[in-house]
C-alpha positions as CSV (number, residue, x, y, z in Angstrom):
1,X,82.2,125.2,183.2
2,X,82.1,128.7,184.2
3,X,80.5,131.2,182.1
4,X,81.9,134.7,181.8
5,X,80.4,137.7,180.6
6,X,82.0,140.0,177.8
7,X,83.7,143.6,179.9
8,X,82.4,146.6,177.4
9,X,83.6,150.3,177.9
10,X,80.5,152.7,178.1
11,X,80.3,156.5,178.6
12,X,80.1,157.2,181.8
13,X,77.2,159.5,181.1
14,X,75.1,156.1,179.7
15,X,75.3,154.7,183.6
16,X,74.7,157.9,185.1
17,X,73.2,160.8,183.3
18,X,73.9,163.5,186.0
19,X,76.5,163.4,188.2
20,X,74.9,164.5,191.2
21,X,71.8,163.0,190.6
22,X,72.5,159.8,190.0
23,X,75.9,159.1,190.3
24,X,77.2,160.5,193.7
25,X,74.0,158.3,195.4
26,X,75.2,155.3,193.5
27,X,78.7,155.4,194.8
28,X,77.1,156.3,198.5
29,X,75.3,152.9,198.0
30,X,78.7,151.3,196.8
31,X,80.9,152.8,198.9
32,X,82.4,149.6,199.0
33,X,83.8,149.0,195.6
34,X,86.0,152.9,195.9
35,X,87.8,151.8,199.2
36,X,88.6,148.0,197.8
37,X,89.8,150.1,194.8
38,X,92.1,152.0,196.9
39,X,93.1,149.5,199.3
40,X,90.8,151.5,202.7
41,X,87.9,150.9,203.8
42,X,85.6,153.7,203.7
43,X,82.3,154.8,205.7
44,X,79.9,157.4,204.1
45,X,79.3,160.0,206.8
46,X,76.9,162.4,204.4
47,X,76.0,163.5,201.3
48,X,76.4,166.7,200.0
49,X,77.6,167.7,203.2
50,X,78.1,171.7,204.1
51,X,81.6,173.0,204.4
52,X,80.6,176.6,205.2
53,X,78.7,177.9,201.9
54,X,79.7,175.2,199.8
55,X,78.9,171.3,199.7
56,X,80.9,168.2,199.2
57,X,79.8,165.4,197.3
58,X,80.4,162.6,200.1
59,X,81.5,163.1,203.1
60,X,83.3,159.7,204.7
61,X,85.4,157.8,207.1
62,X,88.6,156.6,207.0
63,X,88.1,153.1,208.6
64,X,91.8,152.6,209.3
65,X,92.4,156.1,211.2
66,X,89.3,157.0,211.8
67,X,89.2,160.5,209.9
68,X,87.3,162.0,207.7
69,X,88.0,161.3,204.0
70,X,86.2,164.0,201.7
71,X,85.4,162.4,197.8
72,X,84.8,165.0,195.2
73,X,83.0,163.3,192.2
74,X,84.0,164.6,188.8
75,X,83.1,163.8,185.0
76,X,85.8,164.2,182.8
77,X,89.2,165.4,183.0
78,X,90.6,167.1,186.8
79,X,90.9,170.7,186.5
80,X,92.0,173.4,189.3
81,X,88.2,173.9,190.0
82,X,87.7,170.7,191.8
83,X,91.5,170.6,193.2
84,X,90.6,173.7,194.7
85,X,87.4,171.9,196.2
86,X,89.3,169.1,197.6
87,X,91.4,171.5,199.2
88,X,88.8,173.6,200.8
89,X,86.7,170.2,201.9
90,X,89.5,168.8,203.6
91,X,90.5,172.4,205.6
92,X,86.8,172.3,206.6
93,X,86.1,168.8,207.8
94,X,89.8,168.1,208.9
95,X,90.3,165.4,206.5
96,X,92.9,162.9,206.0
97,X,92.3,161.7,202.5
98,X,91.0,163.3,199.9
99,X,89.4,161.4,196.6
């Protein structure tokens, strides 16, 4: 018989205390898991990657069309801030998806 474990909800912040510190080289490690989540498979490029003065979380590529796909990590509830990010990181790097 196969045994299963029990699935528990956690804050996010008990995994990973800092976003960019822990986090953001986690998912570079698990890149993985985010593109079978979406249905793409995904290829990190860099992290923290400069798009003129400012830098993106994880820089990637799109496996399927071969762009670049620019992930903006973010704790908590999307704001205009980090839309405003996304928008900026995909202008600079050319992207085709943005996450």
């Amino acid at each position: 018989m196969t045994v299963l474990g029990e699935i528990k909800s956690v804050p996010i912040r008990d995994l990973w205390p800092n976003e960019a510190r822990d986090f953001t080289p986690w998912l570079a490690a698990n890149i993985g898991r985010l593109g079978a989540a979406l249905g793409i498979g995904l290829e990190i490029i860099a992290t923290e990657a400069e798009v003129g003065d400012f830098s993106l979380d994880l820089l990637a590529k799109d496996l399927g069309s071969g762009r670049s796909a620019v992930i903006e990590n973010q704790f908590g509830t999307t704001d205009h801030d980090h839309l405003g990010k996304l928008v900026t990181y995909a202008g600079g790097v050319d992207a085709g998806a943005v996450i």
